[in-house]
C-alpha positions as CSV (number, residue, x, y, z in Angstrom):
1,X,0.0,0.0,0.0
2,X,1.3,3.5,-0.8
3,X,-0.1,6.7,0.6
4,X,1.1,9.9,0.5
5,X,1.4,12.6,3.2
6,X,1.6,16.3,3.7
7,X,4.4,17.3,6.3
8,X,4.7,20.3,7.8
9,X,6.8,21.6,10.5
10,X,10.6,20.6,9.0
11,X,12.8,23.4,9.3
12,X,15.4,22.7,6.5
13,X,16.5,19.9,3.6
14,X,18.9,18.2,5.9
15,X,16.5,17.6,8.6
16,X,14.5,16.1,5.7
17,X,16.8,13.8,4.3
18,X,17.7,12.3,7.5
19,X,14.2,11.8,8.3
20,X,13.7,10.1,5.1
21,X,16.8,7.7,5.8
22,X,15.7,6.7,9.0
23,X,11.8,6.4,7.8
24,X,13.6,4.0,5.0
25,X,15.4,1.9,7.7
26,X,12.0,0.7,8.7
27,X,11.6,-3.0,7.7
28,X,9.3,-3.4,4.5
29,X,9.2,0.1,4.0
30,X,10.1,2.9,1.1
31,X,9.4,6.6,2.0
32,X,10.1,9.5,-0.6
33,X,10.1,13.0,0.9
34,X,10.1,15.9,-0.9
35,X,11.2,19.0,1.3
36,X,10.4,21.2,-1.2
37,X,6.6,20.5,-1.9
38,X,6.2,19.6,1.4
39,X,5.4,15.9,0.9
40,X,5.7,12.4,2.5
41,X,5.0,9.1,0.2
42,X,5.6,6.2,1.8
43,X,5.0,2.2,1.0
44,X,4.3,-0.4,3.5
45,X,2.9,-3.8,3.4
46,X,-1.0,-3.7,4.0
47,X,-0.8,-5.7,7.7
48,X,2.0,-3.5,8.7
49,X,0.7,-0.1,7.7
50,X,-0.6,1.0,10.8
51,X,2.7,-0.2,12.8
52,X,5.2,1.8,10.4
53,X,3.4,4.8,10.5
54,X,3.2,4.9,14.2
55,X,7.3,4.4,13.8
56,X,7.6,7.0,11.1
57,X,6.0,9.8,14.0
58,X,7.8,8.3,16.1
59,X,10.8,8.9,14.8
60,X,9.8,12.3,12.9
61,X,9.3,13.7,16.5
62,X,12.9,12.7,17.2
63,X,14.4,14.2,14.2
64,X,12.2,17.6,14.5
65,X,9.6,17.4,17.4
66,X,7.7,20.0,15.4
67,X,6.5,17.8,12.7
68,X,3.0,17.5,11.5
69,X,2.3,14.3,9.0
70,X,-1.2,14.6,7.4
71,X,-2.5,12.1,5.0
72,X,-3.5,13.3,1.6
73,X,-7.2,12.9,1.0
């Protein structure tokens, strides 16, 4: 499953690379994030969705405890 994301709340390109490494070190999971239009796409097994994204704020908190992820409607 793939769903995309607004995020909101980084303050510059490195804090969004980094984010997207560690999002990518999740198991089963491949994030693309695009600092510049403000996006978050990520792809996660359907029985695991609900346990990655709970990771990926997780560790979005850490990197920049600002963050707000949104899912795209």
């Amino acid at each position: 499953m793939t769903k995309t994301f607004d995020i909101e709340g980084l303050d510059c390109a490195n804090c969004a690379k980094r984010l997207e490494d560690l999002i990518n070190k999740i198991p089963e999971t491949e994030c693309r994030l695009s600092f510049a239009a403000g996006l978050l796409r990520i792809t996660a097994p359907d029985y695991a969705y609900g346990a990655v994204m709970k990771e990926v704020r997780r560790v979005a908190r850490i990197v920049e405890p600002e963050v707000v992820i949104t899912e795209k409607r």
